[in-house]
N, C-alpha and C positions, 0 to 999 in steps of 0.2 A: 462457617469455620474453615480455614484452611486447613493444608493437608501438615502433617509431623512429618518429618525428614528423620530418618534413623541411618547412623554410620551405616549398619549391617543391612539395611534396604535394597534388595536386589535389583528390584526397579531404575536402574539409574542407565542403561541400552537403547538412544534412540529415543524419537517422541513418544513411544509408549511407558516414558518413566517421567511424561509431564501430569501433576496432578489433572486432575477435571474441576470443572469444567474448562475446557484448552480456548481460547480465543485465536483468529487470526486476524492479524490486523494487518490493511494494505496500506499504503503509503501514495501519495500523487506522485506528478512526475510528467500528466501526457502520455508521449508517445512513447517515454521511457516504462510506460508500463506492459509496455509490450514481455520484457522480463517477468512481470509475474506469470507472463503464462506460460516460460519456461521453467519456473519455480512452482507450476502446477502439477507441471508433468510429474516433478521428481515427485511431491506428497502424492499427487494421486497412482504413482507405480508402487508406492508404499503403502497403501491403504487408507491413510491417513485420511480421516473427515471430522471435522472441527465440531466443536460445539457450540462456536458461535463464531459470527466474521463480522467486523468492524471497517468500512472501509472509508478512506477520506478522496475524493474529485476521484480520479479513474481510477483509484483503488476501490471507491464505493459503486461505481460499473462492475467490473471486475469481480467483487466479492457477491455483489447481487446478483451475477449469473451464476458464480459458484452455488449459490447460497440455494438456487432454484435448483441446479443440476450439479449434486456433490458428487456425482460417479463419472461426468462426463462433460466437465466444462474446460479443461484445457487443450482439448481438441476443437468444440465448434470455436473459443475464440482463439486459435491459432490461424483457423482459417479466418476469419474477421481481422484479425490484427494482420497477417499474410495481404489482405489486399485490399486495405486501406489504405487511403489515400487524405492529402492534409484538405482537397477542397469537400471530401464527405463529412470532415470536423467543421472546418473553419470555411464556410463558401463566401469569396469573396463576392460583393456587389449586391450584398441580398441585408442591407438595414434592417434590422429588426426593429430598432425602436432609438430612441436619440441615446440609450441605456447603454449601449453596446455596439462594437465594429462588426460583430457577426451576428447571424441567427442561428440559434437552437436548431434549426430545424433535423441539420445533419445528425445531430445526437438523437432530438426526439425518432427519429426512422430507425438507429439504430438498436433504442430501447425497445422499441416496436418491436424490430424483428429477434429479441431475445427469449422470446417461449418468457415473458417472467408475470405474474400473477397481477393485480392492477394493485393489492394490498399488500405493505412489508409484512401483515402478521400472516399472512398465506405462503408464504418462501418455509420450504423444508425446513431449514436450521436456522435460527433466529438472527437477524440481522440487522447493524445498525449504521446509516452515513453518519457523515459527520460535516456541519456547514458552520460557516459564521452569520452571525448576526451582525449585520453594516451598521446598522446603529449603536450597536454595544463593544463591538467586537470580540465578543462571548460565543466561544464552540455550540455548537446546537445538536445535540443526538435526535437524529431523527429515525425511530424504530419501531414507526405504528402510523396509522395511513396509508395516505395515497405513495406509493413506490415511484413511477417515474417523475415526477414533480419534488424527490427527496434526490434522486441523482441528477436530476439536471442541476439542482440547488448545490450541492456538493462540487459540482463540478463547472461553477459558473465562474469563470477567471473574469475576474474583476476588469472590466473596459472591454472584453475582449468577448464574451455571451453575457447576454442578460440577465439579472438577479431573478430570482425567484422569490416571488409574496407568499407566505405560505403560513398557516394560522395568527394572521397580523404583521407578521416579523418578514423584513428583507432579508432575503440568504443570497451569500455569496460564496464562494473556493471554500471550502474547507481547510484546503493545505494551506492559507494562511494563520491558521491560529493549530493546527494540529496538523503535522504533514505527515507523519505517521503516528495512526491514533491509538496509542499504548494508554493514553490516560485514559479515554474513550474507554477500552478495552476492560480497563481494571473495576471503572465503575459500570458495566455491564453485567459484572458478576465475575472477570475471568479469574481463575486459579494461579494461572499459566497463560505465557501471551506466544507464539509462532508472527513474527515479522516479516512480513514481504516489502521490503523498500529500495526504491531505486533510485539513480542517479548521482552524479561526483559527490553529492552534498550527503549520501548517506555515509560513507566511507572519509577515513582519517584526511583531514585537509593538509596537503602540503604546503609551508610555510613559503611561498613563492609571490612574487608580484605581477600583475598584470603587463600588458602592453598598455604604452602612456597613450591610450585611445577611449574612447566614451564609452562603447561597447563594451569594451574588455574590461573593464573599470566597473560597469557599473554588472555585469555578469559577475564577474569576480566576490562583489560585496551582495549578491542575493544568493550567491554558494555558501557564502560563510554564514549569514545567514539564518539561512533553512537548515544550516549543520549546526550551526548553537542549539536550534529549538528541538532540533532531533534527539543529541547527546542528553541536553538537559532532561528531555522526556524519559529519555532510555534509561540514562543513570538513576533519577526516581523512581519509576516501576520499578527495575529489576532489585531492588533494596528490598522489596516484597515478596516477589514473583519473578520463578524461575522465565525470564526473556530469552528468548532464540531468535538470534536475527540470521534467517536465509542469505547466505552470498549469490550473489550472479556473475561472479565470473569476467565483469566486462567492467575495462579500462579506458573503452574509446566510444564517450555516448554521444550520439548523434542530437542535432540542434531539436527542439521540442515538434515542433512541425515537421521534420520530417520522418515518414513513413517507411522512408527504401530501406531502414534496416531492421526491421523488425524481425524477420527470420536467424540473423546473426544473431539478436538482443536474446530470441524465445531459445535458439541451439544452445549458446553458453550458457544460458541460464541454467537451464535442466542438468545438464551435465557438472556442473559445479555446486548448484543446490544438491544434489543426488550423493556426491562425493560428500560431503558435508554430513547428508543424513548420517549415512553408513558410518563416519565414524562419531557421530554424538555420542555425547554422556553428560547427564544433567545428576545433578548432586544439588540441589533445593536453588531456594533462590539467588538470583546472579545474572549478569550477560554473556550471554553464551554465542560469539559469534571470531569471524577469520579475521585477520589484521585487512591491510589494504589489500584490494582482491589482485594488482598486477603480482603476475607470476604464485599464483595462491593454485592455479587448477589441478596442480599436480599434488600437490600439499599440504589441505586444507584442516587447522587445527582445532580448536573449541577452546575455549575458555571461562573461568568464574573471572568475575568481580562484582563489586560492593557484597550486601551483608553476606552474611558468614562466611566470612573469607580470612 
């Protein structure tokens, strides 16, 4: 059953007036997920600990170390995401398989060194990737099992690391068919969803045209993209379920491979998620989130829309 919304509901201050059970759901991105763990700091200086986290390619990293260590995971991956580097991801020269330009291997060492359980139903607070099926092209919740064999699956960028076989089925990225997994979320059980997503493609697209170049051209048309499939996500859920989507603050994101800015990404993040909390208020369900985040750090608003509005 979900929860009744009453005018006179005091409840309505901050994430402690999201019904429960609260989902967090991460978003991909790469290296732009260096952000959520500036958007870690802010929940975890508020106390905030989910009831369940949903994560899709390095949001499903990301959330399965939350998931393992809800009191103290946006400091060890501060230090992780701090000095990383794109050849610990992506090592060139090292063929895995005719599957793929990279091998796993960088990712496999880093799951290793995450303190994380070898089973997802062993993680403190219940947790779910999110993959596609290559043959179907159908999201895949993977929330039982083998754990590092569901994040590498989750986070297997199609051409670029190897698919993962896993009960029959090929997995690949997840941010392809859910880049932020709100729907994921909902059929999990959530009440209430907290969004952590990053990159130009989560925020309002400005009506602009590219450079008459191949690159820019063909960047341009996977921003618009991943922001169709985002909105369309978001606008559905939150029809239901109070959605809160985290801003980060950051206007200028660095190319997916690179690492050098990760401290910038995790600083504004915290700091602009933080401002954000402080002045939430949730009044039942709707999307509750900042306009475009330039020039938002000083100003940051909340909003309803869709149902009961």
């Amino acid at each position: 059953m979900g929860t009744t919304w009453r005018q006179d509901d005091p409840r309505t201050t901050g994430l402690d007036a999201l019904p429960r059970p609260v989902a967090v759901a991460l978003g991909g991105g790469g290296v732009l997920g260096a952000a959520h763990v500036g958007v870690g700091y802010a929940l975890e200086h508020r106390k905030f600990v989910p009831d369940l986290i949903v994560g899709t390619s390095v949001g499903a990293l990301t959330g399965a170390i939350a998931a393992a260590h809800p009191d103290r995971a946006a400091p060890w991956l501060d230090q992780v995401w701090t000095r990383l580097r794109r050849r610990d991801v992506f090592p060139l020269g090292y063929l895995s398989s005719r599957t793929s330009i990279f091998t796993d291997r960088g990712l496999r060492r880093l799951i290793a060194r995450a303190e994380l359980p070898a089973r997802i139903e062993q993680l403190p607070i219940p947790f779910t990737a999110v993959a596609m099926d290559l043959a179907t092209g159908d999201p895949v919740r993977l929330d039982r099992g083998d754990l590092p064999s569901a994040l590498l699956a989750s986070a297997a960028i199609p051409g670029a690391l190897p698919p993962v076989v896993r009960d029959g089925r090929t997995l690949v990225d997840g941010g392809l068919v859910a880049y932020v997994p709100v729907r994921e979320a909902e059929q999990a059980g959530a009440e209430s969803v907290v969004v952590l997503s990053t990159g130009p493609a989560s925020w309002p697209v400005r009506p602009v045209l590219p450079r008459r170049r191949p690159g820019a051209i063909a960047s341009r048309a996977a921003v618009l993209q991943v922001h169709h499939q985002i909105e369309v996500d978001l606008q559905d859920v939150s029809q239901r379920l109070p959605t809160v989507v985290l801003p980060t603050g950051v206007d200028e994101w660095p190319a997916p491979w690179d690492f050098s800015h990760s401290q910038r990404l995790i600083s504004t993040a915290s700091v602009t998620a933080g401002r954000f909390l402080d002045r939430l208020t949730v009044s039942g369900p709707g999307l509750y989130r900042t306009g475009d985040p330039v020039g938002q750090a000083e100003s940051v608003i909340s909003f309803r829309s869709g149902a009961g509005q």
